[in-house]
C-alpha positions as CSV (number, residue, x, y, z in Angstrom):
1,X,50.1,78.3,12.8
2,X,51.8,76.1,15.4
3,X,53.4,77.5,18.6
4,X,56.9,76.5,19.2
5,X,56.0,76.7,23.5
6,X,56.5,73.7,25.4
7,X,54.5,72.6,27.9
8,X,55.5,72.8,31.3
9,X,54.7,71.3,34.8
10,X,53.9,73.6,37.8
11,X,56.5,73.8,40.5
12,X,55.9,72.0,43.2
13,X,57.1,72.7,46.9
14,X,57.5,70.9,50.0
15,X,56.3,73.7,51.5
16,X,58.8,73.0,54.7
17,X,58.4,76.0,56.3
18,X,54.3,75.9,57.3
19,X,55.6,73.0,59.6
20,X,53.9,73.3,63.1
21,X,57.2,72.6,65.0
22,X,59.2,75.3,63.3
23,X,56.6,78.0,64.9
24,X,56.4,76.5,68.0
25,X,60.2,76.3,68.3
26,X,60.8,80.0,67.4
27,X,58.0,80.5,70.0
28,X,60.1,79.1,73.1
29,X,63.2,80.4,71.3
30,X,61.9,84.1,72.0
31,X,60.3,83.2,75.2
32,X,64.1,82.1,76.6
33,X,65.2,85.3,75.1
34,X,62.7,87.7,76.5
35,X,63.1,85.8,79.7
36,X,66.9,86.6,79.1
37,X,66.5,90.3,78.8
38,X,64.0,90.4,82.1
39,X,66.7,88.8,84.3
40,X,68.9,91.3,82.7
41,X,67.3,94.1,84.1
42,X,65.2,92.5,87.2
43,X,68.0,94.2,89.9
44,X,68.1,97.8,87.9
45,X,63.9,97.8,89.3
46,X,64.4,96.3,92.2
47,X,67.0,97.5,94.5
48,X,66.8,95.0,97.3
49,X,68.3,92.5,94.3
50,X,71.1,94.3,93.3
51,X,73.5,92.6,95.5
52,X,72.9,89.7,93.6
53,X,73.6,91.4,89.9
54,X,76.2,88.9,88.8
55,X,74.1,85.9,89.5
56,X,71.3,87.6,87.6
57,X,73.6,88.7,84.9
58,X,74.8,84.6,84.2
59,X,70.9,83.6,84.2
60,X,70.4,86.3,81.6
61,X,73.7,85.3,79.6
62,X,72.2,81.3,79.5
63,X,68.8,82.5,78.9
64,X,70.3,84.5,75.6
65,X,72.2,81.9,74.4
66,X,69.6,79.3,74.9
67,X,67.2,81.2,72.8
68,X,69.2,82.8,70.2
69,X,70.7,79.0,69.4
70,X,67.6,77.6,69.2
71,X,66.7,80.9,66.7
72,X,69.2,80.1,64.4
73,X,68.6,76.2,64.3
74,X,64.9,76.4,63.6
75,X,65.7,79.4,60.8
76,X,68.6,77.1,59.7
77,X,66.1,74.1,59.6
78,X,63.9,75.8,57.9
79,X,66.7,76.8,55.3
80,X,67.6,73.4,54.9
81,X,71.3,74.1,55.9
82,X,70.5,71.7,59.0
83,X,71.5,68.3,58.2
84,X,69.2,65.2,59.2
């Protein structure tokens, strides 16, 4: 009695997401972005900095953006939606 199953070779991966510089990336990425949040709220605990609110507000802003761009490029990367 013969079988009528094929033989198959295993799938192989490239396994692009256990890259080192993909973790360390996110790593930074939610550094800038904790850093963001703590310049959000550094004048709210420490009232002799809350004449300077809007200068702590912008570091915060950049901080978010910074991190949250380099979030999606390392998750797109990883993805392989980023070209190069």
């Amino acid at each position: 009695m013969a079988t009528s199953v094929k033989e198959r070779q295993p799938k192989t991966t490239d396994n692009n997401a256990n890259q080192t510089h993909y973790y360390i990336t996110m790593v930074v990425a939610v550094v800038f972005g904790m850093a963001g949040v703590f310049f959000r709220f550094l004048p709210d605990e420490i009232p002799s900095l809350d004449q300077h609110g809007f200068l702590f507000t912008s570091i915060s802003n950049v901080f978010l953006i910074i991190g949250s761009v380099l979030a999606f490029r390392t998750v797109f990367g990883i993805l392989g939606f980023r070209k190069g």
